[in-house]
N, C-alpha and C positions, 0 to 999 in steps of 0.2 A: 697324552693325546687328548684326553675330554678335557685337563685344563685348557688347551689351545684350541678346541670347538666351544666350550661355556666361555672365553675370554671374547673369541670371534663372533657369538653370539651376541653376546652383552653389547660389543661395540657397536654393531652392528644397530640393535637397539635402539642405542645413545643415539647414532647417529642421524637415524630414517626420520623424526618429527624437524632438524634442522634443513635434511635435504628439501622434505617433502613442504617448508616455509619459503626455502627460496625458491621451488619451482613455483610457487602459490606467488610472491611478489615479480617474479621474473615474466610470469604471464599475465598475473593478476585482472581484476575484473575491468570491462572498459566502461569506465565512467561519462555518460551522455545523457544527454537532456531525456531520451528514452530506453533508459535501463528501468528497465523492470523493477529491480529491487527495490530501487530508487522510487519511484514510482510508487510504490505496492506503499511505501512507507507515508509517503505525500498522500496519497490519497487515504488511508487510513485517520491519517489527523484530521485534513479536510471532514473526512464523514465525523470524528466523533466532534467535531468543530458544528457544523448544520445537527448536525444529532442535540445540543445542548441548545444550540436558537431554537430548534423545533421543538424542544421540550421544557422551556423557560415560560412560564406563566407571566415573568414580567416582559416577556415581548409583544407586541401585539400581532394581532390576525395576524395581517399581508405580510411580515417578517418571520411567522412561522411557516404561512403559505408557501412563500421562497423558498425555505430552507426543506420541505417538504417535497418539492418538486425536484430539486435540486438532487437532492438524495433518492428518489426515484429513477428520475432522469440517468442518474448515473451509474444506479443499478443495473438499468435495463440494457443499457451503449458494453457496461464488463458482461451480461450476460450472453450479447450479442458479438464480442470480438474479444472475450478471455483474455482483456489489455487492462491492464492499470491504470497503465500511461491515459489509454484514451478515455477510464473515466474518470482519471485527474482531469483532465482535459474540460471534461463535458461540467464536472461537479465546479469548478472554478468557474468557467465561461457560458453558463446557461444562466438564460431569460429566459422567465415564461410569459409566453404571449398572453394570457390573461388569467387574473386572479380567482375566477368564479371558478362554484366548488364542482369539484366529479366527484363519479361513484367511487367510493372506498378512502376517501379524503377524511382525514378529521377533521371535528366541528369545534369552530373558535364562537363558542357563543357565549 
């Protein structure tokens, strides 16, 4: 009798990580221009991407400027709606209306 509960067990075992793959592909994630995960990843690059312009001594000012804002900019939009998406969104497709400096700006001198 415990061989044929330790046998049932085992199989059972064996079995759960194969069941537990195909309910995982059979529902699997839905892949869309605003999946999050997706996202989280993109924009990740993006910032260490403005992260390295903004920290390059061989760029100059207005190209660190940009990438300064840019990286704010889109800190504040994920701070403001806990989206990726939206600050992949903002950190790609943000202008700043002008290059002069604010408070708490670093100094390109």
């Amino acid at each position: 009798m415990r061989y044929l509960l330790v046998k049932s067990i085992l199989f059972g075992i064996a079995l759960l990580p194969g069941m537990a793959s195909a309910e995982k592909t059979e529902l699997g994630e839905v892949v869309t221009e605003r999946n999050e995960s997706i996202c989280k990843q993109k924009f990740t690059q993006e910032l260490f991407t403005q992260q390295r312009i903004f920290s390059s001594t061989r760029n100059g000012p207005d190209k660190r400027r940009i990438a300064e804002r840019k990286i704010a900019a889109s800190r504040e939009k994920y701070s403001l709606t806990a989206s990726y998406c939206d600050a992949y969104d903002v950190i790609i497709t943000f202008e700043p209306e002008t290059l002069d400096r604010r408070p708490g700006d670093a100094q390109f001198d």
